[in-house]
C-alpha positions, 0 to 999 in steps of 0.5 A: 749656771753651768755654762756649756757650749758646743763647738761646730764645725763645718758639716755637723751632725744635726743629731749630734749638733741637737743631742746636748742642747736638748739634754742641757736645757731640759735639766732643771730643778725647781723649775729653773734652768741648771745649765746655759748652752750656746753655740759656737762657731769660728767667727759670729753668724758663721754659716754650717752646712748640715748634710746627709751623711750618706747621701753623697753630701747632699744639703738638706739645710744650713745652720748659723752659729751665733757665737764665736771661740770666745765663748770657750773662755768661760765654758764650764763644759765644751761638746763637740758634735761629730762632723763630714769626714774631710772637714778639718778643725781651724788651728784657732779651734783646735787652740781654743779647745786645748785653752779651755781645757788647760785652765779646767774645763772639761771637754766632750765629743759625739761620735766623730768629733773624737778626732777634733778632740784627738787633732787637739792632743787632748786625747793622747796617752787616754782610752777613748770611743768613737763610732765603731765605723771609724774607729779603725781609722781614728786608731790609725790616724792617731796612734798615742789614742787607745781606741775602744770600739766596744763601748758606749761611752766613757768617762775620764774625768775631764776628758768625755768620749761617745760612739755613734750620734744616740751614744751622746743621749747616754753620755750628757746624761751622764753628764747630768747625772755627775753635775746634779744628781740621778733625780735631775738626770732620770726626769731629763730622761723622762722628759725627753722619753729615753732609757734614764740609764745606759752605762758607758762600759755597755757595748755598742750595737754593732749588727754581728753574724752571730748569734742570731738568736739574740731577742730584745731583752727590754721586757726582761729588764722591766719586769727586774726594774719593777722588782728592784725590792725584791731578792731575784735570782738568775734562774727566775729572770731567765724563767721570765725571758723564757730562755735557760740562765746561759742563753740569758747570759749570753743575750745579756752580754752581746746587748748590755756588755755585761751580766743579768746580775750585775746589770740588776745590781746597778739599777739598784744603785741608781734606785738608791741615788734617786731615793737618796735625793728626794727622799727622806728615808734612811740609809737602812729603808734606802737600803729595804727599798733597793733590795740591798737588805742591810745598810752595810751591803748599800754602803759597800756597793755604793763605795764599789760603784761611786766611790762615796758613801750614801750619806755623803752622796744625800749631802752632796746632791739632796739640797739642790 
């Protein structure tokens, strides 16, 4: 199995402390677990202070982490939950997690526990994301990190950063997604009852003065989900959100980063890995079923998005 453990320090986010945990173990496929989770602390039965992040540090329970640094050694995949700002990682923490990376793991944080990972220099000369509150003062504290407040998460191979505490849903299932296909991270998502996919270049939903007019868009997107098939155009989804093509746009971009279009094109892509994996289907009726037309338009959005082929893609993730 893959090994994953998350590294706590002292005044964890619950939420982000739970997020991977729930995720890694709720991955399966045939009814076994892909992935082993433990949790680590400094030393053995090393007591965690949970608190109300914005109640003046008020207690509200403690948590024991049963493992200690050791378990880095043999990690595949290393989370770091955001915790208290004051609270700064041990030397032996912050060496534990640059071994780890050193001989190929590939390392994680939620929210504040970007400044673990930035303590560590594992961020240095790298784009990351924190929560947008702290990310003016992340920048300051740690100058060779370009920090990008404006996004969900984001993906640099063997270093993973998110924003703020739910951001780390997007991102372990992204994880998922990437160790065992779409098929074992949509049913992931179905378990726990999340969106199976929020892409890390979407933007973080900061509370802006403007525009006030911006409307949920989740009945637009599920009436498009529920055509992914079909040839739909800008005007015909902005006739379904009852607005004009450019307050839809606008809309669009304020809560997804992005347009209606190439929003629509990526859940066809995800479509396609999904019917890839658990199906039987060809290229060509993948390509039918996704909306795409031809074979040749899937592969050619396939190579754009994944950087592989449909066929490699059915190799790589349909056995398992």
């Amino acid at each position: 199995m893959h090994r994953v453990a998350i590294l706590v320090v002292d005044r964890v986010v619950a939420l982000d402390l739970a997020i991977p945990a729930q995720v890694f173990t709720t991955a399966r496929a045939d009814g076994a677990r892909l992935y082993e989770v433990v949790v680590c602390g400094e030393r053995r039965g090393l007591t965690v202070n949970s608190v109300e992040m914005d109640g003046g540090g008020v207690e509200l329970y403690r948590l024991t982490a049963p493992y200690t640094l050791d378990e880095l050694r043999s990690a595949d995949t290393v989370v770091v939950p955001g915790g208290s700002f004051g609270v700064s990682p041990s030397a032996e923490a912050l060496d534990a997690l640059r071994a780890a990376h050193a001989r190929g793991a590939r390392i994680a944080s939620i929210c504040s526990g970007a400044f673990v990972l930035a303590a560590a220099g594992l961020l240095d000369g790298r784009r990351a994301t924190t929560h947008w509150a702290f990310a003016e003062l992340m920048a300051g504290a740690f100058p060779p990190v370009e920090v990008d407040p404006n996004v969900l998460f984001i993906d640099d191979g063997d270093v993973l950063t998110s924003a703020g505490v739910a951001t780390g849903l997007d991102m372990c299932l992204h994880m998922v997604r990437t160790d065992f296909g779409a098929a074992v991270a949509a049913e992931v998502a179905r378990h726990i009852v999340v969106a199976p996919q929020r892409e890390g270049d979407q933007a973080q939903f900061i509370v802006h003065p403007e525009p006030r007019d911006v409307g949920s868009l989740e009945p637009t997107m599920r009436w498009m989900r529920d055509r992914l098939g079909e040839p739909v155009t800008l005007a015909e989804i902005a006739r379904e959100a009852a607005v004009s093509p450019r307050t839809l746009n606008r809309w669009f971009r304020a809560q997804t980063g992005t347009t209606p279009l190439r929003w629509l094109l990526r859940q066809r892509v995800h479509r396609a890995q999904e019917l890839l994996e658990t199906t039987a289907l060809s290229v060509e009726e993948v390509a039918a079923s996704c909306g795409f037309g031809t074979a040749v338009n899937l592969r050619q959005h396939f190579a754009g998005s994944l950087h592989t082929t449909p066929q490699a893609y059915r190799r790589a993730f349909r056995p398992r």
